[in-house]
Each structure stands twice: as structure tokens, then as C-alpha cells.
Residue, then its C-alpha position, 0 to 999 in steps of 0.5 A: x152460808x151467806x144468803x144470796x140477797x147478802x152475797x147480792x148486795x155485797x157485790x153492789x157495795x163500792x167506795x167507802x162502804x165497801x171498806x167499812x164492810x171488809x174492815x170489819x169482816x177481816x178483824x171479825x175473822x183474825x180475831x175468831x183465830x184466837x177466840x174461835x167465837x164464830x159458828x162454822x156458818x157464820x165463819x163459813x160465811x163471813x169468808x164467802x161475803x169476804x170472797x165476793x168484795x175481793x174479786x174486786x182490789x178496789x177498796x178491799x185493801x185489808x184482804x191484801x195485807x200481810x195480816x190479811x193473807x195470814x188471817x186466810x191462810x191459817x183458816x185455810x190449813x189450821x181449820x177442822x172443817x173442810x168448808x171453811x178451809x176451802x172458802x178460805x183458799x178460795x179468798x186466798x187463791x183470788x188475792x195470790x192471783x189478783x196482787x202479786x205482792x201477797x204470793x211472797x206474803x204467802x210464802x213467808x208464813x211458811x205453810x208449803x207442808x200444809x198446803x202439799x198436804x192439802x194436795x194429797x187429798x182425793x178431793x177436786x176441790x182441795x186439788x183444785x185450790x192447793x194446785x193454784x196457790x202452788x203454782x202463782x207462788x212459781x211467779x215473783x216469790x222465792x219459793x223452793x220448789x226443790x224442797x217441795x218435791x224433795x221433803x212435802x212429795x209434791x211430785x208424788x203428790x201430782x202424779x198420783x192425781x193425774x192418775x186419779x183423772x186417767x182412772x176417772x176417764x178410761x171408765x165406761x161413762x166417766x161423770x164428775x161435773x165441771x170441777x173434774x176437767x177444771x181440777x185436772x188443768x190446774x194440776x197440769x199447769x202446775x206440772x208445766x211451771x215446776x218442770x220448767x222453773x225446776x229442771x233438775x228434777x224432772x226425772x221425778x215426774x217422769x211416771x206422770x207421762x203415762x197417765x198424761x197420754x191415758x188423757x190423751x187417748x181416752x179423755x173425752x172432754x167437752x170444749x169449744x176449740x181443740x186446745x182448750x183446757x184441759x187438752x192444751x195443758x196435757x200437749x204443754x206438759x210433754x214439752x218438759x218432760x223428759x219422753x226419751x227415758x227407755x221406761x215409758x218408750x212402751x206407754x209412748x209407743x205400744x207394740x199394737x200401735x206406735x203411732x198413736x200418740x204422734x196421730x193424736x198429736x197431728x189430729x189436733x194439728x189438723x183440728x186447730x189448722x181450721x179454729x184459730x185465727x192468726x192472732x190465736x195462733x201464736x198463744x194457742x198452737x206453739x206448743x202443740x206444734x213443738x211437742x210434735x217436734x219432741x216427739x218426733x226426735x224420740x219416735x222410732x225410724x218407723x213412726x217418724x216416717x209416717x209423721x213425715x209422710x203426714x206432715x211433708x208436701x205430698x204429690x196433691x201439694x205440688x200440683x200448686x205453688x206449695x203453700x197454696x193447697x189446703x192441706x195440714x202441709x201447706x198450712x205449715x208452710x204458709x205459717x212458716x212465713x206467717x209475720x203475726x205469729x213470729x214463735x209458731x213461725x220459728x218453731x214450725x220451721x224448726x219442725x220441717x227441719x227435723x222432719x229432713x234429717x237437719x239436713x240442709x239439702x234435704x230442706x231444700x228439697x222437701x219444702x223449696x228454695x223459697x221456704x228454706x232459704x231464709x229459715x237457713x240464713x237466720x239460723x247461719x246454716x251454710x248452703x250445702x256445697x251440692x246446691x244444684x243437686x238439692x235445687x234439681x232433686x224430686x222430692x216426691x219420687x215421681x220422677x216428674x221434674x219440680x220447680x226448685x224455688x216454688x217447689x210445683x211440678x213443672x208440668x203443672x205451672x200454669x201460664x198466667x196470661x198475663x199482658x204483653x210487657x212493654x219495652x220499658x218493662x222489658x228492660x227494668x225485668x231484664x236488669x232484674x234478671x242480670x242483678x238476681x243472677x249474680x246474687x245467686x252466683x255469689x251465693x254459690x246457688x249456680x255456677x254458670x256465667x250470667x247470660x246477660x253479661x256473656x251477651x255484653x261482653x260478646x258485643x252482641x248488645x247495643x243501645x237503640x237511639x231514643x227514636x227507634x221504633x220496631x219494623x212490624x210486619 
């Protein structure tokens, strides 16, 4: 191996001396490919030296060759030892993720047998690498990925790794250092990107759902926020599968606890509601908060209602205006609206949607006029025709009367307190008042006659002259 006073100095090296230096250590490499005249040590480590000049493009051109990527390719699967095949992914994997030309360069030597076979190893470092240089091959080549799964058995491949992990973490005391944990999100990000590029076979991941919920329940890893690597890709990865299939509804929902994948879900919710800020929010929860939404569209009648009653504005809710309490539910609604997250946004009003039947009066009465109306206008969903009923309805079944816009308990509206208007702004409200209602009426929101316009009509509203002045007792 490369001493570190080497490594250390190939890391300061720059310009002209740096491509001196990669020059001559990728024609000392693509010539021990013919003459294999190298030492293990010494091929092992020109390829750790070669690593550390290509983390850095700059003045590493002939890493990013065609030649290049072919001299590394066939050290990483033609090689009979084990560490300069994986010091050779390792380079490989940095050039596939540093310039995208080199994925396709990759692709067209043909290696796809051998690096699924690579995959197959019960090795986390193997797994790790052949798991990555898959999946940047998903971006900006003409990968078959079909033919992958159908005649190298990269789907078998993948789930029987994800096995492996679900074995690793329902053991009592589950050790393995950080390649472990690192080798498991890498596997599951390549599941997300082969089910999302390759639809039509799904169904051959369906026995990784198991294993992925085994993860779920029992993996206790150690991360900074809720959805960091590995958690966030396990939640990614069941939004492409297909969890409705009848043969894993008992992994999904146990007979002793049904509920436990959508309270595991939800918890995560509630965990991240409180870790991320509004510009995390959108790369961070989307997913989350979509899965929960699969979930739910194949939960049994009993697990959706107790998703509802833990995502739905409660009775606590409506003590306020909703949205203002502190609850998992106002924080939905409030992102419901929230302008810097536009897809949590869109996906979390498609949740309380579901979470109502995708019933439009059913909407309405579980999160307000407020909150329904837009999400209902830009997804050209009519009003229903008994608007005045979903407005004039209690959604929390206490038989207390609720606003139908801000959905709060009446009793509960608190006076302001606010100042005395003057006459102007007294006018100004008034002519606010008069344009709304006929907004509403348009809208087919209510049906009786604007109050305004019966007083002008009836000859019961005159103008006062400029130099009126009201008697004061």
C-alpha cells in the first residue's frame, strides 16, 4: 500500500506536476494489464495514489479517458485479488460520479455480468461499490436494465442483500462499523432508481418489502436527523414498490400489530415536523410524507382510521384558528400552503385528501374552506352541490358549531380587540363585504341574497353629504 507521507503529497500535488504524476500511473497500470509486471503492493498502490489525484478532475484528464475507464474497469473485475479489485472500484466509482461522460464509457465495455456478479458477494465493501457504479450507470447512459434483472439476477442480487442487513439488525447487538449502514443505503438507492427507471419489473422486488420493513422496525441506527441515510432511502424505496400485492399484506400489516408500519411512518413525521427548516423540507420529507400516502391507500379500514385520527385536526386543534397549534396536524396544514416547499406542499394536500374519502365535502369539513379551496380549484375539482352542509358540518363530532372557513370552535374565537374603525374604513370593509358575497354566490358557495344589495334596492341606503357629522349623545 502507498505510504501516507506519498498519499499526503499526492494530495498537495497541482497543475502541470499533477498530470505529470496520473500520466505516468495510468500507463504504469494499462501496461501491467498485459505484462502483469506489478506486485499486488505495488499495483494496489499505484491505484490508492491514482485515487487521491482524481478526487479532483483538474489536471487528472487521463483518469477520464476511454483508456482510463477501461484500464480501471478491467483491474476492478479481471483481477484476482480482492484489494486491487476494490481500490480499482473505488477510483471507478469517483470518475463515474465526477464526469458523466465516463458512465456511458463504462457501459460500452460491456462489464454489466461482472459487476452483478461483484453484487452477489457477502461482502459490504463489494456491495457498496458494484451497488454505485450500477446506479450512476441509471443517469445519462443506455444501460439495459431489463437485461440486468433478467439474465445477471440483479433483482435477486439486491434483495438477498437486503436480507443480509435485515439478519445483521434483528440480532441482539448488531455491530458492523460504518460500511454496514453505508453499504445498506447505497443498495437501497439503487433499488429506487431500478424501479423508478424500469416499472415493468417491479413485481421482482416485491420480496425486498419484507426485509425493508424488518429495517424499518428493528434497525437502530445512529443519525444526526430522522431521514438521514440509511432511514430516508428505506421510506424512498416503498414508494415504488408495489405494497398492495395480496402476499406481503401480512409483513405489512401483522395480525398482533397492523398498525405498526403506518405508526413508524407517522413517528418519523412527527420526529422531522421539529429537525428540518423550510428549505430542507422539500428534499427531506416529500417522500416521507408520500409513502405515508401509499400506505394508507392500501391499509385495511381499521389502520386507516387510526391514521386519520393521528393526522386529521383534532378537538385540541380547533381550540385555534387550524394550523396554529403545535400539533403533527397543524403542521401539515400549515405546510399545506408553505410557498418554499411547492412539492411537500402539493403532496401533503393530496395526503388529507385521501385521508377524506377524496371526498370534496369530506375535505372540506376535515381541514376548512380556507385550506380546501385552493387545493380543490387547482386540481379542478368541483364544489360539491350540498356546500352549505360541508361548510355548516362538525367534523369533530362534539356537536360544538365550528367556523366553516377557519374551521375553530365558535365558542372559541376570541375577540381581538381590535380599535374602533373609522367611518372611511367602515366604508372600504363594507364594499369588501358586498364584492366577496357575490363572489361567493357566483361560486354557488351560498345562495341568499347579498344583504347589502337588498338594503339598496329597498331604498333603505343613502349617501350622507360631505359635511355630515354624527349626533353624539
Amino acid at each position: 500500500m502507498a505510504g501516507n507521507t506519498q498519499l499526503s503529497q499526492a494530495a498537495m500535488l497541482s497543475g502541470p506536476a499533477k498530470l505529470s504524476a496520473v500520466t505516468s500511473l495510468v500507463e504504469k497500470l494499462t501496461k501491467d494489464l498485459v505484462s502483469n509486471n506489478l506486485s499486488t503492493h505495488q499495483r494496489d498502490s499505484a491505484l490508492e495514489e491514482l485515487k487521491i489525484y482524481a478526487r479532483d478532475p483538474r489536471n487528472a484528464d487521463p483518469v477520464f479517458t476511454k483508456e482510463g475507464i477501461e484500464m480501471l474497469t478491467k483491474h476492478a473485475f479481471n483481477s484476482s485479488s480482492s484489494t486491487t479489485s476494490r481500490n480499482a472500484l473505488r477510483c471507478l466509482c469517483n470518475a463515474l460520479l465526477l464526469k458523466k461522460e465516463c458512465r456511458q464509457m463504462f457501459v460500452d465495455l460491456g462489464f454489466e455480468a461482472k459487476v452483478c456478479e461483484t453484487l452477489k458477494n457477502d461482502n459490504r465493501d463489494d456491495e457498496f461499490l458494484a451497488s454505485r457504479i450500477v446506479f450512476l450507470t441509471t443517469y445519462d447512459t443506455d444501460v439495459k436494465l431489463e437485461r440486468l434483472i433478467d439474465q445477471y439476477q440483479l433483482a435477486d442480487s439486491i434483495v438477498k442483500n437486503l436480507e443480509r442487513h435485515a439478519r445483521h439488525h434483528s440480532g441482539a447487538s448488531p455491530t458492523g462499523g460504518p460500511m454496514q449502514d453505508m453499504a445498506l443505503a447505497e443498495t437501497l438507492k439503487l433499488l429506487f432508481n431500478i424501479t423508478h427507471h424500469c416499472k415493468q419489473k417491479i413485481t421482482s422486488f416485491t420480496q425486498a418489502i419484507p426485509h425493508i420493513l424488518t429495517l424499518l422496525y428493528k434497525g437502530h441506527f445512529q443519525t444526526d436527523k430522522p431521514l438521514d441515510p440509511p432511514i430516508g432511502p428505506l421510506v424512498n424505496a416503498l414508494l415504488n414498490l408495489d405494497i398492495g400485492t395480496r402476499e406481503i399484506q401480512s409483513s405489512l400489516y401483522p395480525e398482533a400489530n397492523p398498525s405498526i408500519l403506518p405508526n413508524r411512518l407517522v413517528d418519523l413525521l412527527e420526529q422531522s415536523s421539529t429537525r428540518y427548516n423550510d428549505e430542507e423540507l422539500e428534499s427531506a420529507v416529500t417522500a416521507l410524507v408520500g409513502a405515508i400516502r401509499v400506505v394508507h391507500e392500501h391499509s385495511p379500514q381499521d389502520v386507516r382510521v387510526s391514521m386519520r385520527e393521528k393526522l386529521l385536526p383534532t378537538e385540541a386543534d380547533r381550540q385555534e384558528i387550524l394550523g396554529r397549534s403545535g400539533s403533527l396536524p397543524s403542521w401539515l396544514l400549515k405546510n399545506s400552503t408553505n410557498p418554499l416547499a411547492p412539492k411537500l406542499r402539493d403532496m401533503i394536500s393530496d395526503l388529507l385528501f385521501d385521508l377524506s374519502d377524496k371526498d370534496a365535502s369530506t375535505f372540506i369539513n376535515n381541514v376548512g374552506y380556507g385550506f380546501a379551496s385552493g387545493y380543490l380549484y387547482n386540481r379542478s375539482i368541483p364544489l360539491p352541490h350540498d356546500i352549505s352542509e360541508a361548510l355548516n358540518s362538525d367534523a369533530s363530532g362534539s356537536g360544538r358549531p365550528i367556523n366553516p372557513i377557519t374551521g375553530q370552535f365558535l365558542d372559541s374565537e376570541r375577540d381581538p380587540g381590535l380599535p374602533e374603525l373609522t367611518e372611511d374604513e367602515r366604508l372600504r370593509e363594507a364594499e369588501r363585504l358586498f364584492v366577496l358575497f357575490e363572489r361567493l354566490r357566483a361560486n354557488g358557495v351560498i345562495s341568499a341574497e347579498n344583504p347589502i344589495r337588498t338594503v339598496v334596492e329597498e331604498g333603505r341606503f343613502a349617501e350622507l353629504p360631505d359635511d355630515y357629522e354624527e349626533d353624539v349623545d
